[in-house]
N, C-alpha and C positions, 0 to 999 in steps of 0.2 A: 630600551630605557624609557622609564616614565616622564613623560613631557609636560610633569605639571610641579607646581611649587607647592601644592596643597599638600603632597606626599613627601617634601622635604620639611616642611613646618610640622608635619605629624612624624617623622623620624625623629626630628632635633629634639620635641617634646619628649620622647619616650625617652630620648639615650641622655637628658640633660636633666633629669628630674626634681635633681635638689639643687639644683644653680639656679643662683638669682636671674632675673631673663628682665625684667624693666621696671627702671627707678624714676622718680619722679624726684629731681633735689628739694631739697627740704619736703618730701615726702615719703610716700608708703613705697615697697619696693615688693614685687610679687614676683614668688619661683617660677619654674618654667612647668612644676606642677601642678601651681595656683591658676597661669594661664592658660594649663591644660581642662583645668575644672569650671573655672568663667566661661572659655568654647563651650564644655559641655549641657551648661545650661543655656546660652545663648542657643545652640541647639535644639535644644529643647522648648526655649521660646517659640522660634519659628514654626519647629511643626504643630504643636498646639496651635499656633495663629491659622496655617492651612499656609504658609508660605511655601514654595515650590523651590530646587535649584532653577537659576536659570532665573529669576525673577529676580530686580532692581531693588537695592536699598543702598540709599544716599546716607552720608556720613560726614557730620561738619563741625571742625572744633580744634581749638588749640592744640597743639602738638602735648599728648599725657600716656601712661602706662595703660591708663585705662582706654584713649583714642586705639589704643595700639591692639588690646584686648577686644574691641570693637570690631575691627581691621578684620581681624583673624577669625573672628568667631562668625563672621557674615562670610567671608571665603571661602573657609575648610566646611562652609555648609552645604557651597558650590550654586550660593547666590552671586549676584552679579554688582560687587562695589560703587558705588557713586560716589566717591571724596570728594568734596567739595571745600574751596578755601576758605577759610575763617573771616578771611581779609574781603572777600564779597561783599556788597552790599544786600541788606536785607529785599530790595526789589531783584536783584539778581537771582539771590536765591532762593526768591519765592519760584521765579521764571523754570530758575535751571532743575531743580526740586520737580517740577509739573515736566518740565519737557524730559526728564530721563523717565518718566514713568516709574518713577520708584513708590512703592507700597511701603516704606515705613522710610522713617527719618532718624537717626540717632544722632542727635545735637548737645552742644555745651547749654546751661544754661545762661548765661549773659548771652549766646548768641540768640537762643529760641526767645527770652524776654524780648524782641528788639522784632519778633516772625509774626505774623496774623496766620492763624490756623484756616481760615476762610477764603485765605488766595493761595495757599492749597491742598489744589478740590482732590489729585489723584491718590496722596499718601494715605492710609489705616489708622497710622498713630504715630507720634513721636515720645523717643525715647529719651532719658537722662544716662548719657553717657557715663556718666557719675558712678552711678548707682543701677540703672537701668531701669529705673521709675519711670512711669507713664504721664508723661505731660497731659494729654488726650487721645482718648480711642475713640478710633467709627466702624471698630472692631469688635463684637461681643466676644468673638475666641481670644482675641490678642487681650483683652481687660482681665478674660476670665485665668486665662493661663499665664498673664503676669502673678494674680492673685495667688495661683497655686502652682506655683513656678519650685518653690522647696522643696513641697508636696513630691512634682514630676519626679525633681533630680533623686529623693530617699528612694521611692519607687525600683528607678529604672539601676541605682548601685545601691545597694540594701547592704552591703559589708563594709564597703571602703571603696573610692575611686582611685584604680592602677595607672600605669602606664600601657597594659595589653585594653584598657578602656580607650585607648585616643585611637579610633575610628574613622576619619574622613569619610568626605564624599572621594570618589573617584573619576577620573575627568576620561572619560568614555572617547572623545573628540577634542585634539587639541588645539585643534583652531576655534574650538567654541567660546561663545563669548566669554571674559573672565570681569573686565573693571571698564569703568565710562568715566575717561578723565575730562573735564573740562578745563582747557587752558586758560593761563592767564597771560597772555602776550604782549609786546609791546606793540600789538595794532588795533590791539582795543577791542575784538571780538572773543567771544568763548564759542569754543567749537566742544563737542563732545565726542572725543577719541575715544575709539571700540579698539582694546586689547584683548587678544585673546591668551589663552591659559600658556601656549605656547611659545609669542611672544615675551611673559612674565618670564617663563621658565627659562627661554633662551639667555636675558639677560643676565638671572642670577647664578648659572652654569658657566658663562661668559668669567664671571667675577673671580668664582670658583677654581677653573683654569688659568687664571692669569695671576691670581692674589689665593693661594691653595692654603697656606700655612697665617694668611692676615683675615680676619682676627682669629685667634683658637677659639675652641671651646673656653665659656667663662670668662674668656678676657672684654676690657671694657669697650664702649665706642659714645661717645655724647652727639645725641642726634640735635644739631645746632637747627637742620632745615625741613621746611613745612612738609609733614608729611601728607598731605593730599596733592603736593606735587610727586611728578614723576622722580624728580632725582632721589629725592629725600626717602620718598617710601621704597625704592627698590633699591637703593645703594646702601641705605641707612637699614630701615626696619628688617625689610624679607631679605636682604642678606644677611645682615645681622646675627636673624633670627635664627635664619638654615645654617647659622655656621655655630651655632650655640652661645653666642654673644652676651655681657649684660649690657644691655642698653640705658640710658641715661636718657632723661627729655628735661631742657632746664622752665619748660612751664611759665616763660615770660621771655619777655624783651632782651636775646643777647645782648648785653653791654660789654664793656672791656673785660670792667671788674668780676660779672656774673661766669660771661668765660674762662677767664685765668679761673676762678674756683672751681669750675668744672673739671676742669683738665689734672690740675693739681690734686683734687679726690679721685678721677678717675684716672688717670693715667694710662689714658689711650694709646695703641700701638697705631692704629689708621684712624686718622680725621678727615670727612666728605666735607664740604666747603664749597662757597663760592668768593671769588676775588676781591670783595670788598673788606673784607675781615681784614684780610691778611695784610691787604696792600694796608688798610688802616694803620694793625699793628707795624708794621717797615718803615712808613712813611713817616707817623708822630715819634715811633719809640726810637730806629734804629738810624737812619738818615740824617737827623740831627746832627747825633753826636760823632757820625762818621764826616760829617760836614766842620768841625772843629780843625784850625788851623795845624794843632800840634797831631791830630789825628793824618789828618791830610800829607801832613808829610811823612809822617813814621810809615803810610801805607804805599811812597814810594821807592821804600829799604824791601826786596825781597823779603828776608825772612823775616822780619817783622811783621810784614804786610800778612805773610801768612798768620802768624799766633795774633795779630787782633781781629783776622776775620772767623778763625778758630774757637776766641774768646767770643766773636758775637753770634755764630751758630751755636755754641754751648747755651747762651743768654738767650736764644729766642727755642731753643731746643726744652730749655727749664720750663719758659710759658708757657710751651702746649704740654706740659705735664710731666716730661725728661724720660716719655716711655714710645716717642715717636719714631715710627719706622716709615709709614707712607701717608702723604698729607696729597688728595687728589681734588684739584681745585677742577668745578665744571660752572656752567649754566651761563659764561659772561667769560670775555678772552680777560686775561690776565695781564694788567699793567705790564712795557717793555722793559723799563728800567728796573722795576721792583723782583722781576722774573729774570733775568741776566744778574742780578745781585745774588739772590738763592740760589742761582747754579753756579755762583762764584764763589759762595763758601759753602756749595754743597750739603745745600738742607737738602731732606728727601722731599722733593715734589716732585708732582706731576699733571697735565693736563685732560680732560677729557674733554670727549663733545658727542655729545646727544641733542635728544629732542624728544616730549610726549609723544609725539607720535610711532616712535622707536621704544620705547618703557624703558629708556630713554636712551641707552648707548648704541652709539656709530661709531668713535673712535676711542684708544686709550691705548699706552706704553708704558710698561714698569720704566723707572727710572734706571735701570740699568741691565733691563733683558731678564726675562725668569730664571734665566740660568747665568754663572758666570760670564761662560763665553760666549754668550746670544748678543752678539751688537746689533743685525738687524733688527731686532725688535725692540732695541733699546729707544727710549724716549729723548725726543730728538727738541732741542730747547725752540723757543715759536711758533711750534706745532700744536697739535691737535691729538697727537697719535696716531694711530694707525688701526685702519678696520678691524673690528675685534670680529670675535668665532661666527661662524653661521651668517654673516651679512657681506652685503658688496658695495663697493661706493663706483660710480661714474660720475667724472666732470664734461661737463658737455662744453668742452673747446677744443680746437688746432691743435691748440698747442695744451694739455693740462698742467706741464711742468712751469712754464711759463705765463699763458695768458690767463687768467682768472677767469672762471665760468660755472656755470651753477653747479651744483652736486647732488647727486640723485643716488638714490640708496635701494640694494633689494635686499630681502632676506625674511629668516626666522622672526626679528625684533619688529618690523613692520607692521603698523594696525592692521583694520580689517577696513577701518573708512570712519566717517565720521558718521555718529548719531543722527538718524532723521534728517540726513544733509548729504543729501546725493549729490549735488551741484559743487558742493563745497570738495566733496571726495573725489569728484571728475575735474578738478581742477589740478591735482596733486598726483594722483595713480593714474598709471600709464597703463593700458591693458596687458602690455606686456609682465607686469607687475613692479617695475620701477617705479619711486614716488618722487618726485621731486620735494627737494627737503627748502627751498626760496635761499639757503646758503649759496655765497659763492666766493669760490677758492681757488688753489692749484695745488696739485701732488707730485710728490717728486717719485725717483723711478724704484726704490726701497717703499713705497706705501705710506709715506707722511702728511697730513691732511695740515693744509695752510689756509684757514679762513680769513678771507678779507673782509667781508661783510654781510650782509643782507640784500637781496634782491630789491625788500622793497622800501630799502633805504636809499641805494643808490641813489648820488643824483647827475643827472646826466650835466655835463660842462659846455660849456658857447658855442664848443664847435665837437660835438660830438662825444666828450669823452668821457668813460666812465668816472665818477668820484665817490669810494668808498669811507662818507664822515666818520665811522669808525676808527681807521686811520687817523686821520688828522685828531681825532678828540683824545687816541691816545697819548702822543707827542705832545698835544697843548696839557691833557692830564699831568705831565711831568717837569710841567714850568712851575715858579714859586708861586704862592700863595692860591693854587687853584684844586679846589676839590674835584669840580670833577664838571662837564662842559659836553654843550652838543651843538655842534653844526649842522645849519639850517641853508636852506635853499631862500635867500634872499630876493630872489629873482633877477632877470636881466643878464644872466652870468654869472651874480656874485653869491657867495657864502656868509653869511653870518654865525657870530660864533655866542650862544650865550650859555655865560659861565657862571658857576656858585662859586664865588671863595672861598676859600678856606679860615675862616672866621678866627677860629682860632687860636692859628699862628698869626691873622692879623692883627689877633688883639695883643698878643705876647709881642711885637713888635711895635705897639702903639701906634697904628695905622689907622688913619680917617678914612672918612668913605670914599671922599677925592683921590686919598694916596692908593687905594684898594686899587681905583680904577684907573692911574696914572700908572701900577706896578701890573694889571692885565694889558693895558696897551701897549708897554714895554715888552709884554710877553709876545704877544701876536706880533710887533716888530721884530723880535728875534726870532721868531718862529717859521714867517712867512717867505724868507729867502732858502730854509729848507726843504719850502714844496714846491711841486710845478707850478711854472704861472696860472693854471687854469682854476687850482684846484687851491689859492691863498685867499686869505681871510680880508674882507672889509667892511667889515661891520662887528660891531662887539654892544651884547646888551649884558650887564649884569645884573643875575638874580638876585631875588630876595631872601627866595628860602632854596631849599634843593630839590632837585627834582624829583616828584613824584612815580614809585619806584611798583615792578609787579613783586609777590612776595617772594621771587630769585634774586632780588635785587636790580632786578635790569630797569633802565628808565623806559618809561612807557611815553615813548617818542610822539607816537602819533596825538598829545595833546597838548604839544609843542611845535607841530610841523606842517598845524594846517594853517 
């Protein structure tokens, strides 16, 4: 079996030819023969330029059909991707641009207006993703063979371009290099993850096995998350793509209203996500009115209980588009309260857990076992999943089922190390070839993966004891009027808890700023006789605005924790 994705993106191309393959809302929509023709010339760019497989080209820009066109056409060249995030800053990615060594750039332009071509020294030229126009060349072949780029493509298909015309490269070695993702973490460094062709492939095989029949050929999927991250471009686009998918990109700011339109046009059978969305939609729309006195009681009448929880899975079933079958929420654990509701009136979710450094899956469980009678592999509710194909997880304690301890991972999905960053890689790979992933968890004796938190969030308690603020921020998440909160090492023993409220409902309540923060103190009074004594709250600051998030959504802790 072929262990690369470049030979699944060049099959789906050929067998999918007159399906739509990626829409841009309120834009242009290109077949998966149009995306076969764009590669072709991108192709044709590069060797005119004298670009080699194996050589770096970085790629930075809004999530668009044409980013996606980009993606592909620098891939199946069996060049070596650099995505880089939009959300960067422009010194960032002058830095990270120079440090992958990449020979071309292909950018949006509002983000290149914003680049000095002069800080940098290593790239040839960059490109308009757009259009594929030349912002600047230090290339006389890349000027000259953009110029005569129509010229190339008549040339080399002189009748018509087939589907026996989609060619690839062929991936010789499947651990060789494939894509250098640079993370965005919540500790405030970018490292540059080395995937190789075989980690790519293992995960979208993984998908493939587990989700065989999600999506078909032609059916839709609206890619909500940033494809230069790992979840988004492997869960979203290259499986997608290898499964003959249309793809959807909404090309701006998810808001409520832009997504119910999306869903509503596209009516998705699988939506990839992370848990702010969702909890949003439960939290403003559903909670509410399930909070209403005469609601309240009618849902302690059995059968009734059931038909309004029936009526409100049908009603949140409409918003994602009324064609939903698996909604897999990753990147961030998922609210307890909001996630015990969906498995109580049996919406289809389910959880996953990854990481970049994996391209991105280590865990994941259908919601009710691939097959009927599969319960062990059925997804198990405040978990995680369970190790998916070709990987292994260890936790490194006594006890795994019980004591919480880190969790280390081998396998196929594994990088190769980090970019230009030996130190960084010998801190994480074990020669054995386990990596320590800084998670840490426990697993019960069926394979269920239970994250508690972060290693280097921990913080240690007066007399020794672990405290996982993850925990506590979710419990406080679930109190009135609080968006969302992170506990902090106060010092001396104590925890600090500082909270954003939820503005909104305080203003539908007519609440002043005194009351905001007479109804948080109320909160962490109720709240604090639920935890161990080591691990309760005494101290409360509230925010002003929210916190400062990477583009998964995760709060980017360490610029709150120093």
């Amino acid at each position: 079996m072929r262990q690369d994705v470049i030979y699944m993106v060049q099959d789906s191309i050929r067998k999918q030819w007159d399906r739509p393959a990626l829409t841009d809302f309120y834009g242009q929509t290109i077949q998966y023969k149009d995306l076969g023709r764009k590669i072709a010339k991108l192709h044709l760019l590069f060797e005119h330029t004298g670009i080699k497989p194996g050589d770096k080209i970085a790629l930075c820009g809004k999530n668009s059909a044409q980013w996606a066109v980009s993606f592909f056409g620098i891939m199946t060249y069996g060049a070596v991707v650099v995505p880089l995030l939009h959300e960067f800053k422009p010194d960032n990615l002058h830095h990270l641009i120079n440090h992958s060594d990449a020979r071309l750039l292909f950018v949006d332009k509002q983000i290149y207006e914003n680049l000095d071509p002069d800080l940098m020294t290593g790239i040839e030229g960059a490109v308009n993703i757009c259009d594929f126009s030349l912002y600047f060349s230090r290339n006389e072949k890349l000027t000259y063979a953009r110029a005569h780029l129509n010229e190339y493509f008549g040339k080399k298909f002189p009748e018509r371009f087939t589907p026996e015309d989609v060619n690839y490269f062929e991936v010789k070695d499947p651990n060789s290099l494939a894509l250098i993702n640079y993370t965005s973490g919540s500790t405030g460094f970018s490292k540059g993850v080395m995937l190789s062709h075989k980690s790519i492939w293992s995960n979208i095989y993984a998908i493939k096995e587990i989700l065989p029949q999600i999506p078909k050929p032609g059916e839709s999927m609206v890619c909500m998350l940033p494809l230069a991250h790992m979840y988004g471009l492997s869960i979203d686009l290259i499986h997608g793509i290898s499964k003959g998918a249309h793809l959807y990109f909404l090309t701006r700011q998810p808001s409520p209203k832009i997504l119910v339109d999306a869903f509503r046009q596209a009516r998705p059978r699988m939506i990839i996500t992370v848990p702010l969305i969702i909890e949003k939609i439960i939290k403003t729309k559903v909670f509410p009115t399930l909070d209403r006195p005469l609601t309240r009681l009618l849902l302690r009448t059995p059968v009734i209980d059931r038909k309004i929880l029936d009526k409100v899975r049908q009603a949140l079933m409409d918003t994602f588009g009324g064609n939903l079958e698996m909604m897999i929420v990753g990147g961030a654990a998922l609210n307890r309260e909001v996630e015990e509701f969906l498995h109580k009136i049996e919406f289809p979710i389910t959880i996953g857990y990854g990481m970049t450094e994996c391209a991105p899956l280590i865990g994941y469980a259908h919601p009710t076992g691939i097959r009927p009678d599969d319960t062990k592999h059925r997804f198990a509710p405040t978990s995680c999943g369970q190790v998916v194909p070709r990987m292994q997880v260890k936790i490194l304690s006594p006890d795994p089922e019980n004591i919480a301890g880190e969790l280390m991972v081998k396998g196929d999905n594994v990088m190769l190390g980090y970019y230009k960053n030996q130190e960084a890689t010998d801190a994480v790979m074990r020669p054995d070839g386990w990596m320590l992933t800084g998670d840490v968890g426990t697993m019960d004796s069926i394979g269920n993966i239970y994250l508690r938190g972060r290693n280097k969030t921990m913080i240690l308690g007066p007399s020794g004891q672990n405290i996982y603020p993850e925990e506590i921020e979710q419990k406080l998440n679930n109190m009135p009027f609080v968006s969302e909160s992170l506990i902090i090492d106060a010092g001396e023993g104590k925890l600090k808890a500082l909270i954003y409220p939820d503005l909104d409902e305080a203003q539908r309540e007519g609440l002043s700023r005194a009351e905001i923060r007479e109804r948080m103190e109320q909160n962490i009074t109720e709240l604090n006789p639920q935890l161990e004594a080591y691990c309760r709250i005494s101290a409360l600051k509230i925010m002003d605005e929210e916190f400062e998030k990477t583009p998964k959504r995760s709060i980017k802790r360490y610029l709150y924790t120093k």
